[in-house]
C-alpha positions in Angstrom: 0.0 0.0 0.0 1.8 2.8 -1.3 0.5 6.4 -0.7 1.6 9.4 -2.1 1.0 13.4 -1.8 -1.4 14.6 -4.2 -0.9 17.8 -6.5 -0.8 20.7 -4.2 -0.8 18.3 -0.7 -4.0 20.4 0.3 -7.1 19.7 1.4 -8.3 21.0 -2.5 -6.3 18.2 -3.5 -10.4 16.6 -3.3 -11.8 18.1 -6.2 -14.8 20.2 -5.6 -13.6 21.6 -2.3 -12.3 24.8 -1.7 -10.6 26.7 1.2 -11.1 30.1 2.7 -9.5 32.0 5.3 -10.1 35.5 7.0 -8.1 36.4 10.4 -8.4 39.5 13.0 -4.6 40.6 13.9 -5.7 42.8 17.1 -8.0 39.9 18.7 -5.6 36.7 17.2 -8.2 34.5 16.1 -9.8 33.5 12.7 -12.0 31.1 10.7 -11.9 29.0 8.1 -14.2 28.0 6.0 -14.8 24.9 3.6 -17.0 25.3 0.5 -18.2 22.8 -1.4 -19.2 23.2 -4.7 -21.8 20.7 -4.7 -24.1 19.2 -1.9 -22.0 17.1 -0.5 -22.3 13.8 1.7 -20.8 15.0 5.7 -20.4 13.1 9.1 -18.7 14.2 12.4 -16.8 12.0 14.8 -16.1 14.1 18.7 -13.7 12.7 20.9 -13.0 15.8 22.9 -14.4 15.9 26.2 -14.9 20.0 25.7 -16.9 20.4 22.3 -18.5 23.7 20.9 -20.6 22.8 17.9 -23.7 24.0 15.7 -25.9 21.9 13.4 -23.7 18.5 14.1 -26.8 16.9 15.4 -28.0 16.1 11.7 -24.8 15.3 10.7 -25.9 11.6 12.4 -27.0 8.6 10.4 -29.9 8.3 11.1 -30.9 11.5 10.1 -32.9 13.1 7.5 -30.0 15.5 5.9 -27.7 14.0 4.3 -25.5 16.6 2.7 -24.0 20.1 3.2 -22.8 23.3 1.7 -19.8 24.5 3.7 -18.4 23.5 6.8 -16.8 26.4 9.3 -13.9 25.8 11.8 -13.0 28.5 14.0 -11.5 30.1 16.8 -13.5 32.5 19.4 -14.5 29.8 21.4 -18.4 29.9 21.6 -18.2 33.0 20.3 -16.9 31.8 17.2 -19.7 29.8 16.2 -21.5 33.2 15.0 -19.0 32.8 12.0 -21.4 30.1 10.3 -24.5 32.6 10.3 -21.9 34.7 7.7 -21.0 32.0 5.6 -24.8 30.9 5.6 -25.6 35.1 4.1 -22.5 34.1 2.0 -23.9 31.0 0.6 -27.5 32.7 0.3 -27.0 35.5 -1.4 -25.2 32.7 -4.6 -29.0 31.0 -3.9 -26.8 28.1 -2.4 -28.6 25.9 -0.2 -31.9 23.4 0.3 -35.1 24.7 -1.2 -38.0 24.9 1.0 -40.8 26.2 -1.2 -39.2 29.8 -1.8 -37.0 30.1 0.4 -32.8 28.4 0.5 -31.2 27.6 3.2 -27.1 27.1 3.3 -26.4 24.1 5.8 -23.1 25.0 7.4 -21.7 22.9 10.3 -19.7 24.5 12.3 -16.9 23.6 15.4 -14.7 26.3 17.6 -11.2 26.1 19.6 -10.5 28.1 22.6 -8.2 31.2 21.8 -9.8 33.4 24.7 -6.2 34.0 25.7 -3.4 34.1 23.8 -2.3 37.6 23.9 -5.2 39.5 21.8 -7.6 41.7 22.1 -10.4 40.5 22.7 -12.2 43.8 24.1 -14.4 44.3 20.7 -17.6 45.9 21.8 -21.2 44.6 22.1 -20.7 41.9 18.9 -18.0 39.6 18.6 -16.0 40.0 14.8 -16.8 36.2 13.7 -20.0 36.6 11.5 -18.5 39.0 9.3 -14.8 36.9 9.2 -16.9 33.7 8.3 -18.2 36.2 5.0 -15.3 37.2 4.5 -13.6 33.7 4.4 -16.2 32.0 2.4 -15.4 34.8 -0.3 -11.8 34.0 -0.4 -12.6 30.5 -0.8 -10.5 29.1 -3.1 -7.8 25.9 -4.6 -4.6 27.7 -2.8 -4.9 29.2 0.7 -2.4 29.7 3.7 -1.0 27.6 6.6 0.6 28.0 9.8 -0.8 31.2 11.3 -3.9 31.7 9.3 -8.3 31.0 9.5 -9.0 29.4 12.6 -5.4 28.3 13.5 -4.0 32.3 13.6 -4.7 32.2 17.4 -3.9 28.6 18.3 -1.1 27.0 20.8 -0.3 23.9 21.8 1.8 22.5 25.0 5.3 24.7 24.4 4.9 25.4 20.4 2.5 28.1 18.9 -0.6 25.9 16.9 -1.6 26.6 13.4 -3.6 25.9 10.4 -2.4 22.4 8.9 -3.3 20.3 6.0 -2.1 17.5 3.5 -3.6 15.1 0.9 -2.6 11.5 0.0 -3.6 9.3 -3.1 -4.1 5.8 -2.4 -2.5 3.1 -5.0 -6.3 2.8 -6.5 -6.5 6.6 -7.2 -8.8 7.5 -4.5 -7.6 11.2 -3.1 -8.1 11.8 1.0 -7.1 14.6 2.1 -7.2 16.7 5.8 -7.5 20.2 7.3 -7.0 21.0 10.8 -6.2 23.7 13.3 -4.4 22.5 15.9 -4.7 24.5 19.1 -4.4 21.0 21.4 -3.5 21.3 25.3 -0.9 18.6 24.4 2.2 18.3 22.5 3.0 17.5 18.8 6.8 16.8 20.0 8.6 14.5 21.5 9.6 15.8 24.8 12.1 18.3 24.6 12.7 17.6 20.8 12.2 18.7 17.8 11.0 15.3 16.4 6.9 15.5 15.6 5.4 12.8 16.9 3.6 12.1 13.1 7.3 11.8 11.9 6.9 8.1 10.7 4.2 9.3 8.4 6.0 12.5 6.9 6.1 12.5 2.9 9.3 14.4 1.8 10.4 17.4 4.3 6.7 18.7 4.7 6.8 19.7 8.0 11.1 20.0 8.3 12.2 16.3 7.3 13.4 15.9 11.1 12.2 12.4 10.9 12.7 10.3 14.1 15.0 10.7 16.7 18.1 8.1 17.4 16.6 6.7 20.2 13.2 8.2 22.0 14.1 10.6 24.8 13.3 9.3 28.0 10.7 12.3 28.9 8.9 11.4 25.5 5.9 9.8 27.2 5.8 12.9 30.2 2.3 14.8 30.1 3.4 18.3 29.1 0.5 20.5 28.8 -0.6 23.9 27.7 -1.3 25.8 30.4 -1.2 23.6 33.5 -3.1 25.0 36.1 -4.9 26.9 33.5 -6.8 23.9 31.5 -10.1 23.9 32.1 -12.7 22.2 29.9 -13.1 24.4 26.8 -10.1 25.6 26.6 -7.9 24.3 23.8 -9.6 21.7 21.3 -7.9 20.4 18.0 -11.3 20.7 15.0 -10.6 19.4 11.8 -12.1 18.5 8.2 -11.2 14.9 6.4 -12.3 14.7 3.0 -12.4 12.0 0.1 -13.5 11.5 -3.2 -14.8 8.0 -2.8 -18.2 7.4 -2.8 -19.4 6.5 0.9 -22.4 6.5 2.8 -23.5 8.9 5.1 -22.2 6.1 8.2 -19.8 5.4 5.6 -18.1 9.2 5.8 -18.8 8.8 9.7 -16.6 5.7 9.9 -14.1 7.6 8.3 -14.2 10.6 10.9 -13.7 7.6 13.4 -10.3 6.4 11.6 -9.0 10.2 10.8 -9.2 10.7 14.7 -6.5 8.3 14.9 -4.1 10.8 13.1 -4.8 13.7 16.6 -3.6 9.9 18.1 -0.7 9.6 16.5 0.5 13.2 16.5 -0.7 15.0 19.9 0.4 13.6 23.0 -2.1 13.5 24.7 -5.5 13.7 22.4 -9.0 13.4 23.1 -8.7 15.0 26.6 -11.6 16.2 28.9 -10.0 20.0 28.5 -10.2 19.2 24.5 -13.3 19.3 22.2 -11.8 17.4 19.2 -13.7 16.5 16.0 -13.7 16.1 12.8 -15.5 16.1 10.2 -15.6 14.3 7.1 -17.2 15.2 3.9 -17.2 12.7 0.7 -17.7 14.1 -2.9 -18.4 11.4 -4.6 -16.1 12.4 -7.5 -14.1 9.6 -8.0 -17.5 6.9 -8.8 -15.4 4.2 -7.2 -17.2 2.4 -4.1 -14.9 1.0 -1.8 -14.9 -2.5 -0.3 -13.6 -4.7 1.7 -9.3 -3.9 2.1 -10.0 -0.5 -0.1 -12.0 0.2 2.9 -9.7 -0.4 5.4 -6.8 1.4 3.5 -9.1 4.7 3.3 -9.1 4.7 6.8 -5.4 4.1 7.1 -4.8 7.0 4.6 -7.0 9.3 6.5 -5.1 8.6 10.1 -1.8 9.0 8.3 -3.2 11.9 6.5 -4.7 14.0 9.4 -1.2 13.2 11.3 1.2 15.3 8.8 -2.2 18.1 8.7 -1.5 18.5 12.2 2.3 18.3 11.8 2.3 20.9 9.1 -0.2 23.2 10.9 2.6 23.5 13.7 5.3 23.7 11.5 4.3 26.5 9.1 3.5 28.8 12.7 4.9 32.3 12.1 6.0 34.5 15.1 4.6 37.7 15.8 5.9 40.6 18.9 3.8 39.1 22.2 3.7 35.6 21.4 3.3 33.1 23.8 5.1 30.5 22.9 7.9 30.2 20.1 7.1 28.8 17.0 8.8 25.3 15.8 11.2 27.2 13.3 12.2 30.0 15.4 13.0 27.0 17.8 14.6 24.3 16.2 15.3 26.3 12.2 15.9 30.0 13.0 17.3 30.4 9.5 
């Protein structure tokens, strides 16, 4: 089983999906947003004992709709769900969404990380900023966008390294694309104690996130705990969200099994994930384009790809950080590559 970056080793890399970003400098936060060009076929997996969510309910099985329009992730905490009622005006005014007699209405799932505090301002009057950045990110969406310090990771921190916006793509030996976006704002580590090894090393295509690979021998404080904030991790207050897509044709369970296996990529590149001060999630949208229907080993190789997949997202996400005067905590390069 061979896998392989695709084209631009983007979440895009899934043909009919497109990326936008839109970030506030003075409060450090953002949003991105996920348009899809078509209806498309959605699930969400939460593992995170600390989730902030809208419209995920019907995102279940055995519920009536089946597809979506745009999916949101964004920082602002609960705040930040008010970014999805901008991309909905977005979508609207194109006419995008499900008719109801006269009336459309844009379905747009939506998840938030904590970024309360982190340095910004977050003084901004009676309304928060996030309806109009979720606008203004749906506009910009597009096949190219930024990582690192951008849309809903520009605010983000994990345990001793400044978070970001990550993503990758992989194409299985059979031609089906999976590809991942994330923002990565966890309350533990993406390295290997006091390294600069990523823990999603083994699954690092080229030198996407630095080409450190794995270290000699694992440092003996590998497996310690280290965590954000410390005393200063209550529930709500980190969260890793993220979007896994393909273009093989799956179920509505079908796309929800795969949210299940892309979880195992936060696994296999935060230590540790799925914490009761964490709301992670993903979710998963399948396109469809490809008209192959997986089964059996295909099956369980799509949800291999997706682990390995969102593992480098989250790798890259941390990697691309910029710094910026008041940071909390140092970025990766200005760490370990200060060239």
């Amino acid at each position: 089983m061979a896998f392989r970056a695709g084209t631009r080793n983007l979440f895009t890399d899934v043909a009919g999906l497109r990326v936008g970003n839109a970030e506030d400098p003075r409060i450090r936060s953002g949003v991105t947003v996920v348009v899809c060009d078509k209806p498309t076929i959605a699930a969400v997996q939460v593992l995170g004992g600390a989730p902030g969510t809208r419209e995920t309910d019907l995102l279940e099985p055995h519920n009536s709709v089946a597809e979506v329009h745009a999916i949101v992730l964004s920082g602002g905490s609960a705040f930040g769900l008010d970014s999805a009622s901008g991309v909905q005006a977005c979508l609207r005014e194109r006419g995008v969404g499900v008719r109801v007699h006269d009336q459309s209405i844009p379905i747009v799932p939506a998840a938030i990380l904590f970024d309360l505090i982190n340095g910004g301002d977050k003084d901004w009057g009676r309304y928060p900023p996030y309806r109009e950045l979720g606008y203004e990110a749906a506009e910009r969406a597009a096949e190219t966008f930024a990582l690192g310090t951008a849309g809903a990771g520009y605010g983000a921190l994990t345990a001793g390294l400044k978070g970001g916006l990550g993503s990758a793509s992989t194409v299985l030996g059979n031609g089906i694309t999976v590809s991942a976006l994330v923002a990565v704002n966890a309350v533990g580590a993406v390295t290997m104690g006091d390294t600069r090894h990523f823990w999603a090393a083994p699954f690092e295509i080229g030198n996407e996130f630095g080409g450190a690979g794995l270290p000699a021998s694992v440092p003996g404080d590998a497996s310690d705990v280290r965590l954000k904030f410390r005393s200063g991790n209550s529930p709500a207050a980190n969260t890793t969200i993220a979007v896994i897509a393909t273009d093989a044709v799956l179920s509505k369970a079908g796309a929800k099994r795969l949210a299940m296996s892309a979880h195992d990529g936060f696994a296999r590149a935060i230590w540790p994930a799925h914490t009761p001060a964490d709301g992670d999630l993903v979710f998963a949208l399948a396109t469809g384009g490809s008209g192959v229907v997986l089964e059996g080993d295909a099956s369980i190789e799509l949800g291999a790809a997706a682990a390995a997949t969102m593992a480098r997202a989250v790798a890259r996400g941390v990697f691309e950080a910029e710094a910026a005067p008041g940071d909390y905590f140092p970025t990766w390069r200005s760490r370990w590559d200060p060239r």
